[in-house]
VEXMI-575114 format. One record per residue: residue in one letter; x, y, z of N, C-alpha, C in turn. Coordinates in steps of 0.2 Angstrom, whole numbers, padded with zeros to 4 digits, always signed. Example, Ala and Ser with C-alpha at 12.3 -4.5 7.8 and 13.67 -1.06 7.14 Angstrom:
<sites>
a+0066-0028+0039+0062-0022+0039+0066-0016+0039 s+0064-0011+0035+0068-0005+0036+0064+0000+0039 
</sites>
This chain:
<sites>
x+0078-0326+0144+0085-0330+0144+0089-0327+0149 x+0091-0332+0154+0098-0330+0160+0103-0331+0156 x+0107-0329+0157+0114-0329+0157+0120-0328+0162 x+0120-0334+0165+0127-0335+0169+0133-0334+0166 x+0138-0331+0167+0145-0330+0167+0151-0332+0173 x+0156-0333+0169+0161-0337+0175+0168-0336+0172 x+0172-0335+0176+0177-0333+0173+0181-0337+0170 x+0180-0346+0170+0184-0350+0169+0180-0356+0167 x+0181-0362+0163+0177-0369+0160+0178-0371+0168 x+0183-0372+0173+0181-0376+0177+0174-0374+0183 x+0172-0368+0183+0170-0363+0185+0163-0364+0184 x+0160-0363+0179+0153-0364+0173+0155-0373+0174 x+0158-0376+0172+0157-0384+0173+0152-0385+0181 x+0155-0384+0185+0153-0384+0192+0146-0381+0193 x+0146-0377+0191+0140-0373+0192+0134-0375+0188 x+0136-0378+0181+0131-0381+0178+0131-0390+0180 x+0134-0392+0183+0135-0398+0187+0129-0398+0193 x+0130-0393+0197+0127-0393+0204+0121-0389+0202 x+0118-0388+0196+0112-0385+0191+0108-0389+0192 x+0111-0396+0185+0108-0400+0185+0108-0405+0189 x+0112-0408+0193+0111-0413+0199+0103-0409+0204 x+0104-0403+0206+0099-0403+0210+0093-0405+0205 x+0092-0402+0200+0087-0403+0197+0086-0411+0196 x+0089-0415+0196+0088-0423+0195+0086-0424+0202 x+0090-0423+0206+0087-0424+0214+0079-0424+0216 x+0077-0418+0212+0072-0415+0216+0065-0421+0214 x+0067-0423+0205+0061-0429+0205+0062-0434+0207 x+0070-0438+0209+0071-0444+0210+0071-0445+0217 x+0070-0440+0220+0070-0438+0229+0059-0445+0230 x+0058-0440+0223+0052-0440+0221+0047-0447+0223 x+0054-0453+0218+0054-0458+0215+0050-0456+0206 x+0052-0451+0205+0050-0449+0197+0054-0448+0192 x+0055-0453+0187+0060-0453+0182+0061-0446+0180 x+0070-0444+0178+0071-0439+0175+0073-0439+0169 x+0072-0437+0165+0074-0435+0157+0077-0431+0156 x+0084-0432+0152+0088-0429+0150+0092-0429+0143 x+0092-0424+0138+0096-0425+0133+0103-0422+0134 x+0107-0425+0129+0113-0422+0130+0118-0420+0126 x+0121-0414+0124+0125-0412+0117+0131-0414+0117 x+0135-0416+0111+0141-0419+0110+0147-0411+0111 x+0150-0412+0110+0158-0406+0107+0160-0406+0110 x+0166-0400+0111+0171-0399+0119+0168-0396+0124 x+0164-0393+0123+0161-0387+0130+0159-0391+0135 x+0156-0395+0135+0152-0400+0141+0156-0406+0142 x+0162-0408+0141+0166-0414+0143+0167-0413+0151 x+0168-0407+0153+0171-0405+0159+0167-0406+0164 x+0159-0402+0163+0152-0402+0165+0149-0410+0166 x+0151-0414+0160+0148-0422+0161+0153-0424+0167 x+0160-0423+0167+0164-0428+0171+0164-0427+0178 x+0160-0420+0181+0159-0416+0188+0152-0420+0186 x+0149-0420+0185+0142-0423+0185+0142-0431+0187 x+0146-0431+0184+0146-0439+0186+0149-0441+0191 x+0151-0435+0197+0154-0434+0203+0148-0433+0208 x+0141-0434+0206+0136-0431+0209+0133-0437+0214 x+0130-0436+0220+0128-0442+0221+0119-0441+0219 x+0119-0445+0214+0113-0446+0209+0110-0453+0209 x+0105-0454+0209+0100-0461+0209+0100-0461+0202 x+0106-0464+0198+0105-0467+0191+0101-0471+0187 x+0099-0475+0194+0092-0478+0188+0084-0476+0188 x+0086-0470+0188+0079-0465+0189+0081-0458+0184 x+0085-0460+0180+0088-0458+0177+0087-0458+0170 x+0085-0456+0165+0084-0458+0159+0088-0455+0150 x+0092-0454+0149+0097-0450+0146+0097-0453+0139 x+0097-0447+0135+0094-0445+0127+0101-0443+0126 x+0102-0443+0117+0104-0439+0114+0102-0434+0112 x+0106-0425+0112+0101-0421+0107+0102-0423+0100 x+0107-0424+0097+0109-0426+0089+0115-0430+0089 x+0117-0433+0084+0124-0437+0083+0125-0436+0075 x+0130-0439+0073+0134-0437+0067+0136-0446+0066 x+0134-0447+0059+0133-0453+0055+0141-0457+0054 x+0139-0458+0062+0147-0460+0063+0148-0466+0066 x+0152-0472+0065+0152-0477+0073+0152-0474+0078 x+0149-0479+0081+0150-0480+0090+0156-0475+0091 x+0163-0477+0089+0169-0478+0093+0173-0472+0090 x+0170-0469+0085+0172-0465+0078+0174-0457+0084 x+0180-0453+0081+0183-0446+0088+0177-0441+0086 x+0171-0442+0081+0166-0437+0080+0159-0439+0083 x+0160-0446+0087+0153-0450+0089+0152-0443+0094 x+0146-0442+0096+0144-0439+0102+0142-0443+0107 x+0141-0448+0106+0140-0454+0110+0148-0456+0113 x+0151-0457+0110+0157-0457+0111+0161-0454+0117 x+0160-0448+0115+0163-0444+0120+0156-0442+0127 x+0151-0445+0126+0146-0443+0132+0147-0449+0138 x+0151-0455+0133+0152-0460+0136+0158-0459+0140 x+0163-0459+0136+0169-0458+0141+0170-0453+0147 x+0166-0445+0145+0164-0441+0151+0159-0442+0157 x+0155-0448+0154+0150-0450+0161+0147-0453+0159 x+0145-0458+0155+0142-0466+0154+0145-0470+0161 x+0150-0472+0156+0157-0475+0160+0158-0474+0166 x+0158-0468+0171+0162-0467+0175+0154-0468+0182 x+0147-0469+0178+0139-0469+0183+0138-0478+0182 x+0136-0479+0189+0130-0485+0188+0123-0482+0186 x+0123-0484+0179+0118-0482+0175+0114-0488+0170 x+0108-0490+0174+0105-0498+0167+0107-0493+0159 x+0109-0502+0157+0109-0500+0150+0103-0498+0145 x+0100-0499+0150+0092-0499+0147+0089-0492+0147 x+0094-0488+0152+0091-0480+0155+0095-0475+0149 x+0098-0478+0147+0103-0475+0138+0101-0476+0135 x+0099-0471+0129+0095-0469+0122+0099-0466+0118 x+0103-0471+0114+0109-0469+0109+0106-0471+0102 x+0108-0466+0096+0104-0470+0091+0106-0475+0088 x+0103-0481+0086+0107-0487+0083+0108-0483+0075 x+0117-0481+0075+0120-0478+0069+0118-0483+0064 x+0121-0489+0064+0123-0494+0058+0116-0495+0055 x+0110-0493+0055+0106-0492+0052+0107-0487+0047 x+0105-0491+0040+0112-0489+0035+0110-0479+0034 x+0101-0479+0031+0098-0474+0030+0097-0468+0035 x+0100-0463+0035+0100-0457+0040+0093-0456+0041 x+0090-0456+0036+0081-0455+0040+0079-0459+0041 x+0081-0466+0040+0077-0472+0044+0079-0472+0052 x+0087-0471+0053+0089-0469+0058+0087-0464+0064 x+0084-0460+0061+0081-0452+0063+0072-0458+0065 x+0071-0460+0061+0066-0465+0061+0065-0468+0067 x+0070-0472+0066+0070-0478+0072+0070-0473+0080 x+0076-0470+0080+0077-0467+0086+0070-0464+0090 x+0066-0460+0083+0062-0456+0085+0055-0460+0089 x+0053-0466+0087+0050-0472+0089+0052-0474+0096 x+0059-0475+0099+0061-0477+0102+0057-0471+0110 x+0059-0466+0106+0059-0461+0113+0051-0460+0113 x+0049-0459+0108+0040-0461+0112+0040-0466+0114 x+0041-0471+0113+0038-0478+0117+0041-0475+0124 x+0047-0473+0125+0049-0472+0133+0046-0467+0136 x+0042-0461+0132+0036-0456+0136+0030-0459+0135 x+0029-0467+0133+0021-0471+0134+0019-0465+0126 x+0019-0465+0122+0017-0463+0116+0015-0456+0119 x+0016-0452+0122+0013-0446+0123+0020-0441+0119 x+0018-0434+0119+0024-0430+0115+0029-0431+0120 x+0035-0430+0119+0040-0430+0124+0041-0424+0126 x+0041-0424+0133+0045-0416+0137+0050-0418+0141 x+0057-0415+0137+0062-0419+0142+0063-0414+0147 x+0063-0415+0156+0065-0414+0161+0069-0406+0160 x+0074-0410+0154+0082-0404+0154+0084-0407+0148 x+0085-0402+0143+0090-0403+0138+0097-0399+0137 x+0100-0402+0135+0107-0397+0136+0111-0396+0129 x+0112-0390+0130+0113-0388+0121+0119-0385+0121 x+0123-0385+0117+0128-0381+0115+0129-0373+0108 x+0133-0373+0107+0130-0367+0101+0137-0368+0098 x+0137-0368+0092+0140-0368+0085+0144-0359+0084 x+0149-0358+0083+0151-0351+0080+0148-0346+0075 x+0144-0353+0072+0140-0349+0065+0132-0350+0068 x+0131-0351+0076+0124-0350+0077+0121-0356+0078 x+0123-0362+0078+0119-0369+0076+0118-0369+0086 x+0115-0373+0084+0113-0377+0091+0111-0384+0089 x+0111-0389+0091+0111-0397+0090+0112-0398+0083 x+0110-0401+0078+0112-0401+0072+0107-0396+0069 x+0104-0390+0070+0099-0387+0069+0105-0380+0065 x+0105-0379+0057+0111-0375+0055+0107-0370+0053 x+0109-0364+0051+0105-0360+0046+0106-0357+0040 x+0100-0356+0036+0098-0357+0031+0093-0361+0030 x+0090-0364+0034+0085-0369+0033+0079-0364+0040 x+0073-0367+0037+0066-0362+0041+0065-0371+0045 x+0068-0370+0053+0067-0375+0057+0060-0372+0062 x+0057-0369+0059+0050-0369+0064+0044-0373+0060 x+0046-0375+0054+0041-0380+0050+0040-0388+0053 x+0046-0389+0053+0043-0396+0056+0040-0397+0061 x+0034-0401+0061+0030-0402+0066+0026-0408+0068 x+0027-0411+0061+0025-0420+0064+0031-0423+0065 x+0038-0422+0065+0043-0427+0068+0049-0425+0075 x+0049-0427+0078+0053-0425+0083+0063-0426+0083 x+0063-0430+0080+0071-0432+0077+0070-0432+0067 x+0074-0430+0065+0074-0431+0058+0081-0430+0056 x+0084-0432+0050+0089-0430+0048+0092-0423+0046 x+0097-0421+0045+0101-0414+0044+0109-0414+0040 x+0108-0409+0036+0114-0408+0036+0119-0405+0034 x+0124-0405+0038+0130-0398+0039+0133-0396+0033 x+0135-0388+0034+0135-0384+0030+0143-0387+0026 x+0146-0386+0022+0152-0391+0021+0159-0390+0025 x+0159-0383+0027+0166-0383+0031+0166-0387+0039 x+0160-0390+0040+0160-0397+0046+0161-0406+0042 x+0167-0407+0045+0169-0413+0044+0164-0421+0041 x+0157-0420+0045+0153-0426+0044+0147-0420+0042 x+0145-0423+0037+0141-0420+0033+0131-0423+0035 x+0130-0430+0038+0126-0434+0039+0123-0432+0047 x+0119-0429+0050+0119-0427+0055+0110-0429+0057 x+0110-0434+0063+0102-0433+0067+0100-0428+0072 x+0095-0425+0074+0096-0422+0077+0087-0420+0079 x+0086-0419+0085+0079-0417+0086+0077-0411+0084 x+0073-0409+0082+0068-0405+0080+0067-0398+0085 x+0067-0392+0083+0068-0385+0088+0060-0385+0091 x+0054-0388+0088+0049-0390+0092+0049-0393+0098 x+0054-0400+0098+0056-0405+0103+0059-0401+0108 x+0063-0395+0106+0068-0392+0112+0062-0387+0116 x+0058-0384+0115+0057-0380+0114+0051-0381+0120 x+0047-0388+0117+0044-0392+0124+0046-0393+0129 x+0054-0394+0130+0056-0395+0136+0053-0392+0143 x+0055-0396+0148+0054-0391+0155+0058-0386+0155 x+0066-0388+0154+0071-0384+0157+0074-0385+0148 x+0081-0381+0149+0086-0380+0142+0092-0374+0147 x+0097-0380+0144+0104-0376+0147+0107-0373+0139 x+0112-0370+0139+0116-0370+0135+0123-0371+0140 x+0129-0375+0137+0136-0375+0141+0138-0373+0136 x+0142-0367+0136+0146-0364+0131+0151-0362+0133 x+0158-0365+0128+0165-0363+0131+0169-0361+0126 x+0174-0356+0128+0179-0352+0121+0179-0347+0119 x+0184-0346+0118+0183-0338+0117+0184-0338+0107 x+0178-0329+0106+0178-0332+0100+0170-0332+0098 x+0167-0332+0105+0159-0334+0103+0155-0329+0109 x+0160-0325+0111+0155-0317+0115+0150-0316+0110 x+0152-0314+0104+0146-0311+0100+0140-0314+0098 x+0143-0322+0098+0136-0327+0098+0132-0328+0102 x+0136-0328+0108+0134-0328+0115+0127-0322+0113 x+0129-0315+0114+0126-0311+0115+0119-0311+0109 x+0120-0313+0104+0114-0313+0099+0109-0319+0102 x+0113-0325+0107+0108-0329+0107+0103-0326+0113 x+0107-0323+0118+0106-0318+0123+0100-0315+0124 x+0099-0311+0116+0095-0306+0111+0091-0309+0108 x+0091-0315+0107+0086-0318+0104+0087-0317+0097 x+0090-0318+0093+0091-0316+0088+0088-0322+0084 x+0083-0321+0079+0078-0324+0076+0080-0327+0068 x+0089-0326+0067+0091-0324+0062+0096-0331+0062 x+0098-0333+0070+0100-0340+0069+0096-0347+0073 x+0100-0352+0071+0095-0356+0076+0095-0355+0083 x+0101-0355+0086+0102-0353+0092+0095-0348+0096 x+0096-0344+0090+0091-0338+0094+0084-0341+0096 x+0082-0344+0092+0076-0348+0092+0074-0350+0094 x+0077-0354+0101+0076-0357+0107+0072-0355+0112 x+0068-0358+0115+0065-0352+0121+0064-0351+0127 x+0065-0345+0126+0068-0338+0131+0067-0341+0139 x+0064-0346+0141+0062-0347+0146+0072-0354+0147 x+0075-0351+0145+0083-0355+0145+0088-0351+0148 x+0094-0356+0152+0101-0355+0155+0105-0355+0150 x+0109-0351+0151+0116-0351+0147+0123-0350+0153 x+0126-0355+0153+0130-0356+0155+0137-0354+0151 x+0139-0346+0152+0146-0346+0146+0150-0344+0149 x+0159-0346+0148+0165-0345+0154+0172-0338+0150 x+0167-0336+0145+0170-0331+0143+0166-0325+0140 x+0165-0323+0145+0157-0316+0141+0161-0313+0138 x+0167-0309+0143+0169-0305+0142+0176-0306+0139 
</sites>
C-alpha cells in the first residue's frame, strides 16, 4: 500500500487528478478503452472537478459506479448525482460511456442484478478488471458499501449485490460491487479527505484485516490530505 499525503484537499485533488489522467492517456494514446469506477461522498468532488479540467479523449472512456444508495437520480444522497455535477456534466462524454444503475427498479437485488449484467455485457462477458477504481473510506472502516460485521471475502459468484448500512447512515438500501471485483482491478486509489480519519488512514495503511477498508489489495494509492 503507498500512501501519499498533502497538506490540503486542493493539494491531494491535483495530484490524484494528474494520477488518474495520466493513467487514462496512456491506454487512449493507445486507442484502448479505459475503465473506471467511481465513489460518491465529499472527499472526491474536488478530484472529479480538476479531472474534468484534463484534456482527456472521453469517448475512450468508459465509467462505472463503485456503489449507490436506493435513491433517485436527483435525490442530495444519489452518488450518481454528485458524480454528475462534479464531472458528467462539465466532459464530452457518450451517454452510452456511463454506467449508472437503473435505481427505479423497485428490488435492491434485482437492481444489484440488472447492473451487474449490464457491466459484463461491456467487458464482452469475461470477468470484469476495471483499469482504476477509486474508493473512498468510511470512519467506521467501510469502503464502497462494503460495512463491517459482515465476512465480504465469501461472495464469489456476484460481482454487484445488494447491502446494508449499519443504522446511524441515513439510507439504509445500498448496491455496491463486491471486495472480489475490487480486488481484480489493475489500479485502486483511495481519495480520502478530513480530519478525524488519521487513525483509519493508518489501519487501512496496515492492512488491518479487521475492517473492510483493510481488505483491499495492497497493490493500492491512497491519497489523504490530512495524515498528520
Amino acid at each position: 500500500m503507498e500512501l501519499k499525503r498533502f497538506e490540503n484537499k486542493e493539494q491531494m485533488s491535483l495530484s490524484a487528478a494528474a494520477y488518474t489522467s495520466k493513467l487514462i492517456r496512456k491506454n487512449t494514446s493507445r486507442g484502448d478503452v479505459f475503465t473506471i469506477a467511481l465513489s460518491g461522498g465529499s472527499s472526491p468532488v474536488r478530484f472529479y472537478e480538476l479531472l474534468a479540467k484534463e484534456e482527456i479523449d472521453w469517448s475512450l472512456v468508459n465509467i462505472f459506479l463503485v456503489d449507490e444508495r436506493k435513491v433517485d437520480v436527483d435525490h442530495e444522497y444519489s452518488n450518481y448525482r454528485m458524480i454528475n455535477n462534479a464531472l458528467l456534466s462539465k466532459i464530452d462524454i457518450p451517454e452510452t460511456n456511463v454506467f449508472s444503475f437503473e435505481i427505479e427498479i423497485n428490488s435492491v437485488s434485482e437492481c444489484a442484478a440488472n447492473y451487474e449484467k449490464r457491466v459484463r455485457q461491456s467487458f464482452e462477458d469475461k470477468y470484469p478488471v476495471f483499469d482504476l477504481i477509486v474508493l473512498g473510506l468510511g470512519p467506521d472502516g467501510h469502503t464502497a458499501s462494503l460495512f463491517p460485521g459482515e465476512d465480504h471475502t465469501i461472495e464469489q459468484d456476484h460481482i454487484f449485490i445488494q447491502a446494508t448500512a449499519p443504522e446511524q447512515f441515513d439510507i439504509p438500501e445500498r448496491l455496491t460491487m463486491t471486495l472480489a471485483l475490487i480486488n481484480r482491478a489493475d489500479k485502486r486509489i483511495f481519495v480520502i479527505s478530513g480530519k478525524g480519519k488519521n487513525g483509519m488512514v493508518q489501519r487501512v495503511f496496515d492492512e488491518d484485516r479487521t475492517i473492510p477498508a483493510g481488505l483491499i489489495n495492497s497493490n493500492s494509492t491512497i491519497f489523504f490530505d490530512n495524515f498528520l
